[in-house]
C-alpha positions in Angstrom: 0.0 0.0 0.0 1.3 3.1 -1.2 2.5 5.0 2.0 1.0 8.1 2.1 -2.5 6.1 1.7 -1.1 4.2 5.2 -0.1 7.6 7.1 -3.4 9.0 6.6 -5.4 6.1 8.7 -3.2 8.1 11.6 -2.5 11.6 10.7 -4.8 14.2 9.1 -5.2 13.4 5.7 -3.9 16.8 4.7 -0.4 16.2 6.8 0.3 13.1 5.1 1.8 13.6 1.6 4.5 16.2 3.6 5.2 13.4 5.9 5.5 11.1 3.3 7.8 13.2 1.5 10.1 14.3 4.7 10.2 10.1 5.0 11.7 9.6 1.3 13.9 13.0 1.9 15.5 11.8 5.0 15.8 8.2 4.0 13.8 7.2 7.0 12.4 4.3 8.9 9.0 5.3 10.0 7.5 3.0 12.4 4.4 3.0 13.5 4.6 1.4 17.4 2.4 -0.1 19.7 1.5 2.0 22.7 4.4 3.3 25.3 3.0 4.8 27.9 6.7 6.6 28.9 6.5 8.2 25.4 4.3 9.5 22.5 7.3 9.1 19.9 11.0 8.2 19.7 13.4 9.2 17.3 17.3 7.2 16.8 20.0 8.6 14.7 22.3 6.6 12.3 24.1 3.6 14.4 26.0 1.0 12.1 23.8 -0.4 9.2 21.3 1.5 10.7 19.7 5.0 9.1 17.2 7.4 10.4 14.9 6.0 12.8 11.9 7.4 14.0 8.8 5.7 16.0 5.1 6.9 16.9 2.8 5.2 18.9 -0.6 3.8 17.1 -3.0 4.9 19.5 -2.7 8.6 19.2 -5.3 10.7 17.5 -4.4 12.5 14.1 -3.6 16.0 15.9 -1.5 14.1 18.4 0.2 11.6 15.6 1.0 14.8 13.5 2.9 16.9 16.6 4.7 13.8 17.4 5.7 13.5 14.5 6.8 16.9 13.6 8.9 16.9 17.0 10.8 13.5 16.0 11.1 14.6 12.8 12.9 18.1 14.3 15.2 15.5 16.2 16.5 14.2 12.7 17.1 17.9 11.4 18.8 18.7 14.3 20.8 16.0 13.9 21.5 15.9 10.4 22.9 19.5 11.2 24.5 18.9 14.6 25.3 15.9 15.4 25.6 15.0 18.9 27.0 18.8 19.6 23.1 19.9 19.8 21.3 19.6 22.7 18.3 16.9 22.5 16.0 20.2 23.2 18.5 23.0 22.7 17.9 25.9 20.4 18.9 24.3 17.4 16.0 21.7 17.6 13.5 24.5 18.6 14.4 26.6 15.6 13.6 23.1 13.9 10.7 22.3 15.1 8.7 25.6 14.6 10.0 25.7 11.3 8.6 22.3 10.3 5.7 23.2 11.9 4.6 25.9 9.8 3.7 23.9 6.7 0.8 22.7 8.8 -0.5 26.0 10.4 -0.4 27.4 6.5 -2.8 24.8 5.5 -4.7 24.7 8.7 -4.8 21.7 9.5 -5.6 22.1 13.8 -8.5 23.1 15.1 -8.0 26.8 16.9 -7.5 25.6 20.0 -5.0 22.7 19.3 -3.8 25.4 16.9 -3.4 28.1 19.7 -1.8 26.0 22.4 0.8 24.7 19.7 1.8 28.0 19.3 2.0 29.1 23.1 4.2 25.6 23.8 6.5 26.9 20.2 7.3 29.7 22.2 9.1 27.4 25.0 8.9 23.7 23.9 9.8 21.8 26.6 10.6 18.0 26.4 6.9 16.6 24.7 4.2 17.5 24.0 2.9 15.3 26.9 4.5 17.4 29.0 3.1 20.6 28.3 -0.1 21.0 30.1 -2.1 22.6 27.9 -1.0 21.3 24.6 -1.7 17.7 26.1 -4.8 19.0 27.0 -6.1 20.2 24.2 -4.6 17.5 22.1 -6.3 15.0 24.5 -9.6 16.1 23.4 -9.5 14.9 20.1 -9.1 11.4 21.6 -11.9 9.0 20.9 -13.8 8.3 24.6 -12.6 5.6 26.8 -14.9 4.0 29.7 -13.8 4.7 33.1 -10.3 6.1 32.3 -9.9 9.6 33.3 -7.1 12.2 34.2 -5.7 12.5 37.8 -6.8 16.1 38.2 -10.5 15.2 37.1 -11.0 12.6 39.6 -12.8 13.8 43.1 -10.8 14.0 45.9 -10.1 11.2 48.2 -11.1 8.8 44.5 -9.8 5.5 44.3 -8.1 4.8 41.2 -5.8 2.1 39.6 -2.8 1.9 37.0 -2.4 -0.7 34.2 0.2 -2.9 36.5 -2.9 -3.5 38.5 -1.6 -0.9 41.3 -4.2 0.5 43.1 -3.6 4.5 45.1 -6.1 7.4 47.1 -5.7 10.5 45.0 -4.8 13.2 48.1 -4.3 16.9 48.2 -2.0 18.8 45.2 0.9 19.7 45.6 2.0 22.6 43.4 1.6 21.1 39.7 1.6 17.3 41.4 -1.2 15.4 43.2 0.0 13.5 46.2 -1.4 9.9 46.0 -1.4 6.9 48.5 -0.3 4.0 47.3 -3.5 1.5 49.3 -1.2 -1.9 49.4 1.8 -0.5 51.0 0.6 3.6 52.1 3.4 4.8 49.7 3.5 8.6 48.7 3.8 9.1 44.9 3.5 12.4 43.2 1.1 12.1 39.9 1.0 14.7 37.1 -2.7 15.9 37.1 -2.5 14.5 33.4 -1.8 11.0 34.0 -4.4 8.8 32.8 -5.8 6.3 35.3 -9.1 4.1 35.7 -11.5 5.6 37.9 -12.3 2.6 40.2 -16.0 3.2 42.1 -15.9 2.2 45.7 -18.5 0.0 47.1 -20.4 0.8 50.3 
């Protein structure tokens, strides 16, 4: 299957044919990955036989898929230009990044406010986009709806909630941008971003 026809089951169908042209121009291996919860994308420079390498997880909606992308794809740049002298999220992969993000504010391809908070988190990018507040915020919109998992910071106080490794905490008070959680089993503290996702687990009377 031609691969632009693949890339737009995940990215905006409008994004695709640039993406599928930055993956012939860079002589890249695009993976599309199964779900990391540590990481929306991933991108490895040449090692041995080895080119390009870049990875985005499956599950990600189109806006989401598309600003991964972008910033793994900003990695590469960087790369091709620096080396390993470049910081991972230094100035030179900023510069990067809001220039390869342009072709897609030009044919508007976000919605205004997925639009808007991409262009507040280009200002400062930090690390991810997962973790910028309110870009993950307003990306996470856009994802489809999932039963009984929620955010930290929209569960009640005093909620019960559990992790996928079966781990089961009491959300408690915040502390600055973290929630302080008990862990029940063994009355652990752990500090949660208020963006972590988590199933909502009702407790029985």
């Amino acid at each position: 299957m031609d691969k632009v026809k693949v890339l737009e089951k995940y990215l905006p169908a409008d994004a695709a044919p640039l993406i599928g042209r930055w993956i012939d121009y860079f002589k890249c291996e695009f993976k599309i990955s199964r779900n990391r919860n540590s990481k929306f994308g991933d991108y490895r420079p040449p090692h041995l036989e080895k080119g390009h390498r870049i990875s985005v997880n499956f599950d990600l909606n189109p806006y989401a898929f598309l600003v991964t992308t972008v910033h793994e794809f900003a990695h590469l740049h960087t790369w091709n230009q620096h080396k390993h002298k470049a910081k991972p999220h230094g100035t030179e992969w900023k510069d990067n990044f809001k220039k390869m993000m342009q072709p897609f504010f030009e044919k508007d391809i976000f919605p205004m406010d997925v639009k808007r908070a991409i262009v507040s988190y280009l200002n400062n990018p930090a690390a991810s986009s997962c973790s910028d507040l309110d870009l993950y915020r307003a990306l996470r919109k856009y994802d489809a709806p999932k039963e009984s998992v929620h955010t930290v910071e929209k569960l009640p106080p005093k909620a019960l909630f559990k992790l996928k490794d079966g781990r089961v905490f009491r959300k408690d008070e915040k502390l600055r941008k973290r929630y302080k959680c008990i862990e029940v089993s063994s009355k652990r503290v752990y500090l949660f971003s208020p963006v972590a996702e988590v199933e909502h687990l009702e407790e029985k009377n």
